[in-house]
C-alpha positions, 0 to 999 in steps of 0.5 A, spaced: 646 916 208 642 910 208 639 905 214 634 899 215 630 899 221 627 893 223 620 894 228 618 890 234 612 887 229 617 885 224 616 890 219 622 893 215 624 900 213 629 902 208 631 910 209 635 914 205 636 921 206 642 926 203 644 933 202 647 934 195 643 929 192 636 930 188 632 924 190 625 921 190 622 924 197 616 920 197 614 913 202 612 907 199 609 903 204 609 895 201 604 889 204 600 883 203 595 886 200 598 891 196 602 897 197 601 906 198 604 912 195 604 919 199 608 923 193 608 928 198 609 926 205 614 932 208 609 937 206 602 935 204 597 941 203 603 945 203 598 953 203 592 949 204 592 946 196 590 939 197 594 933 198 593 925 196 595 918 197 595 913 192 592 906 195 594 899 190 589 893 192 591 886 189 584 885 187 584 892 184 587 893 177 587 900 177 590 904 183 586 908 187 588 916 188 585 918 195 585 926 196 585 929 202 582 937 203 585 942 207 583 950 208 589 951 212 596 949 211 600 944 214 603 948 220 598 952 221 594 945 223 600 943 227 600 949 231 592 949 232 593 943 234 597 945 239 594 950 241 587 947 242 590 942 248 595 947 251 590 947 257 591 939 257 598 939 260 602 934 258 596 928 256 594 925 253 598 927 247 593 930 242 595 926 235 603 923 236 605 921 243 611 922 247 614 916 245 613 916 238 617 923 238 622 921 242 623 914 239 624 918 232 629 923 236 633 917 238 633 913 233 636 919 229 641 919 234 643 911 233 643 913 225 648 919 227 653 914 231 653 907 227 656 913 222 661 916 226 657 923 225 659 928 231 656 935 231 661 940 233 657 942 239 657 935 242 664 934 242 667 936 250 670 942 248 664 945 245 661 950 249 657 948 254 650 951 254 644 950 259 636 951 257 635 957 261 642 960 260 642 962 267 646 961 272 646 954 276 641 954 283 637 949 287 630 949 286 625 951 291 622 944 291 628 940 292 626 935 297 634 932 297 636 929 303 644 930 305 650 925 308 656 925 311 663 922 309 669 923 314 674 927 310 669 931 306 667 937 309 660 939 305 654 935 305 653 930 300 647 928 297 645 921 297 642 921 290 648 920 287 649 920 280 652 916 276 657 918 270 658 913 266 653 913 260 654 920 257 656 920 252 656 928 248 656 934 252 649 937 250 646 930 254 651 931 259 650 938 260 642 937 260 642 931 265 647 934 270 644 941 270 637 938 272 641 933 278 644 940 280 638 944 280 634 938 284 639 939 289 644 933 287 651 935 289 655 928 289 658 926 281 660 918 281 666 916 276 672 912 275 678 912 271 676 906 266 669 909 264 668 910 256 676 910 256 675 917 260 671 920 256 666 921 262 670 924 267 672 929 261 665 932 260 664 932 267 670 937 268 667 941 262 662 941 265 664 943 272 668 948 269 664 951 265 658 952 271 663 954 275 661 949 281 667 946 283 667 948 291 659 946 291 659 939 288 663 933 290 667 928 286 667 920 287 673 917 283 675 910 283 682 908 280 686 901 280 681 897 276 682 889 274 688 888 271 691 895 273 690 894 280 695 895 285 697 900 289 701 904 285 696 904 280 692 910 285 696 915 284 698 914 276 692 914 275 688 919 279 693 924 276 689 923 269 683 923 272 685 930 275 687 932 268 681 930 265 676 933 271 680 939 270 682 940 277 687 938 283 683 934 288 677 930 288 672 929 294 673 921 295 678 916 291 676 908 291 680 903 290 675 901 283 677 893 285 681 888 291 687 886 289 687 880 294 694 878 292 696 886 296 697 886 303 691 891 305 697 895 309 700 897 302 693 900 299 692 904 306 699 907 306 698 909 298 691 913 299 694 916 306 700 918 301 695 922 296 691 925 302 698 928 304 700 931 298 693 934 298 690 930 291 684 927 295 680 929 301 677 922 303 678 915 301 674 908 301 674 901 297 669 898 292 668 891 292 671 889 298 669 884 302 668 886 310 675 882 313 679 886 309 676 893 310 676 890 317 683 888 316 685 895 313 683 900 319 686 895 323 692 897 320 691 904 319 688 905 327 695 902 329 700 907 325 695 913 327 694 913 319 687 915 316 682 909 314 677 908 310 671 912 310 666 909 305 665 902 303 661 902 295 658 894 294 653 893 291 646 894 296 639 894 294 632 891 295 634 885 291 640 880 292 645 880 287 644 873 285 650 873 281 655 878 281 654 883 274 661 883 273 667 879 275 670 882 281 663 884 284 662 885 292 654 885 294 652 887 302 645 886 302 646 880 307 645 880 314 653 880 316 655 885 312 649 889 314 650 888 321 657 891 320 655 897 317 650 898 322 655 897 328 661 901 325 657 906 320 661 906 315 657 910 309 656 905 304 656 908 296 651 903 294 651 902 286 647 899 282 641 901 289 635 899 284 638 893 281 639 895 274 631 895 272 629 888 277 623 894 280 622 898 274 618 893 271 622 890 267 623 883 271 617 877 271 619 870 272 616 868 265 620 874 261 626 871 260 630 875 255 634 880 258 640 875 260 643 879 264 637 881 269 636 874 269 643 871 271 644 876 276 637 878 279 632 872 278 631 868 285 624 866 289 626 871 294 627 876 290 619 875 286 617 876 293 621 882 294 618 885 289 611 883 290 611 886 297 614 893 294 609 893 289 604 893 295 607 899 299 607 902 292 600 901 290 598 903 298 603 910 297 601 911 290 609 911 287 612 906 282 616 900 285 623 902 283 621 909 288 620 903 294 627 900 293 631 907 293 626 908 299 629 901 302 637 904 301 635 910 304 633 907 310 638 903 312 640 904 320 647 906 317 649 911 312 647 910 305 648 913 298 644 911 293 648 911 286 644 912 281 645 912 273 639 916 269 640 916 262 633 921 261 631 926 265 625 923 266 628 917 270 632 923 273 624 925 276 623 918 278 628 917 282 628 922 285 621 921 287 623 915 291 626 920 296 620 923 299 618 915 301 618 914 309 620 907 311 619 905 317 624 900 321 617 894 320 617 896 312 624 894 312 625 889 315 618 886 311 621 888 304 627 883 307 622 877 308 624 877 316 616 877 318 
């Protein structure tokens, strides 16, 4: 297997490695000035003996050996190394730091998928292990907080986490594990994400932890261009397959279809309850008159309604829509609604895809994405003001805009889409940030 990386700085390397083939294991470093050898660069010094570099100057003729003693071998210094900064914690990183061995980590991982190289344990039907190899429990510490939804019978946590990015079963299995055991019970997927890969490894792994009774599953169907109402049920039926079960918590309407007269969708998602396949239903993307329109409908055929609205709602407004067919509800009119009726709102993109987490200033302008859809004055001001309650409570901004969400005057669910544990802690940091009915309203730029 070859690769060729390119650094941010400009610099390229070429890589080789193989199993069954005798190749020249050294590294060759090439500059301006020159070039460096390390003959031995997997076990320099191995048992103590010494070790080299060889240096080349342009203006040298003849190349420089440089010898490196050591009277211990190579893992005896690594693990004295570790061992003389165990009372250290976790920094600072005493020779290599945390984002060098992630950044190998990880760029091993891409170098594995751009060859369509899968290890069977990370294949779905692979067995499904924990760190601990205990069973699941909610931490001692958790300071998760809890919601309701008409129709669904348990608490659901109002960190929810997103199932769209997972792609093996030992990333989905770690990551869910951690959400589990911090308290989060409620999992958001849909039929369309990666081709159903997504809602296979959670129902793995909902199966192999044995928690079906204790998590709630938000499911969304009848995404653009499949979507009408008979879509619902042919694809909930492949969802539920794919989860390994024969309900979900809550079904979504993924995308409206205008065209579709609001009594056709309310009978589809009554016509589910009934046969037992969901418990509660709502709509994702639909403006307020519509869902208005809905439960007008349903009032009146003594039908059930709609029991949560999941539009786009952060702290900064969605300047355009991030995709086609996107609905927001941070303005004033749909917060208003929500306030009056208390429509649980299952709010995606509740951080605003990275605008808080430090990835947004007016003069960086590479992400075209954060740009196109979060760029405005009014959200820079937004910004601003969360940055100084974060400063003045000694938490990141991004905790302040999960803070935000979460203390609306209406139920609120903030969807969440962690790739790593550590955005998994962060997040869930923001819950224990305590606006007051002032701050929100300053952080909305109404004083």
């Amino acid at each position: 297997a070859v690769a060729s990386l390119v650094f941010p700085s400009g610099i390229v390397a070429q890589l080789a490695t193989g199993m069954q083939l005798n190749m020249e294991n050294v590294v060759r470093i090439f500059g301006s000035k020159g070039w460096v050898l390390l003959p031995q660069p997997w076990l320099p010094g191995e048992d103590g003996r010494s070790s080299k570099i060889v240096v080349h100057r342009e203006d040298q003729d003849k190349a420089e050996e440089i010898v490196v003693e050591s009277e211990s071998g190579l893992y005896s210094l690594e693990a004295d190394t570790v061992a003389a900064h165990l009372d250290d914690g976790q920094t600072p990183p005493p020779a290599m730091t945390w984002d060098d061995s992630l950044g190998n980590m990880k760029t091993l991982d891409l170098w594995r998928q751009s060859i369509g190289l899968v290890y069977d344990s990370e294949r779905p039907e692979a067995p499904v292990r924990s760190l601990t190899t205990c069973p699941l429990r909610v931490r001692d510490d958790s300071t998760m907080k809890y919601g309701r939804v008409a129709g669904v019978e348990k608490p659901v946590a109002r960190l929810v986490m997103g199932v769209d990015n997972q792609t093996t079963m030992p990333h989905a299995a770690v990551m869910f594990d951690d959400y589990f055991e911090r308290g989060g019970n409620c999992f958001d997927t849909a039929y369309i994400y990666t081709g159903g890969l997504s809602e296979r490894l959670l129902g793995r792994w909902i199966e192999a932890r044995n928690v079906r009774e204790q998590v709630a599953i938000v499911a969304k169907g009848a995404h653009t261009p499949f979507n009408r109402p008979e879509h619902l049920r042919a694809q909930l039926e492949q969802s539920l397959q794919r989860l390994q079960t024969d309900y979900v918590d809550i079904h979504l309407a993924h995308r409206d279809n205008t065209d579709i007269p609001v009594a056709e969708w309310v009978d589809g998602f009554n016509e589910l309850l009934q046969d037992g396949m969901i418990r509660a239903y709502g709509v994702s993307n639909w403006q307020i008159e519509r869902v208005e329109a809905a439960n007008a409908y349903a009032s009146e055929k003594g039908l059930v309604g709609i029991a949560a609205l999941s539009n786009n709602f952060s702290l900064a407004r969605m300047v355009a829509p991030v995709w086609p067919g996107c609905v927001a509800a941070s303005d004033p009119e749909s917060r208003s609604w929500l306030t009056g009726t208390q429509t649980p709102l299952l709010a995606w993109s509740s951080q605003a895809r990275g605008f808080f987490a430090g990835r947004a200033r007016p003069d960086d302008r590479l992400d075209e994405e954060l740009v196109r859809c979060w760029y405005s004055e009014d959200n820079f001001r937004r910004l601003a003001r969360a940055k100084e309650m974060a400063e003045e409570r000694g938490v990141p901004p991004i905790n302040i805009a999960l803070g935000y969400v979460l203390a609306q005057p209406f139920p609120t669910f903030a969807l969440i889409g962690p790739r790593s544990l550590s955005e998994t802690r962060i997040a869930a940091q923001g819950l224990d940030v305590e606006l007051t009915p002032e701050e929100v309203r300053r952080l909305n730029l109404e004083d």
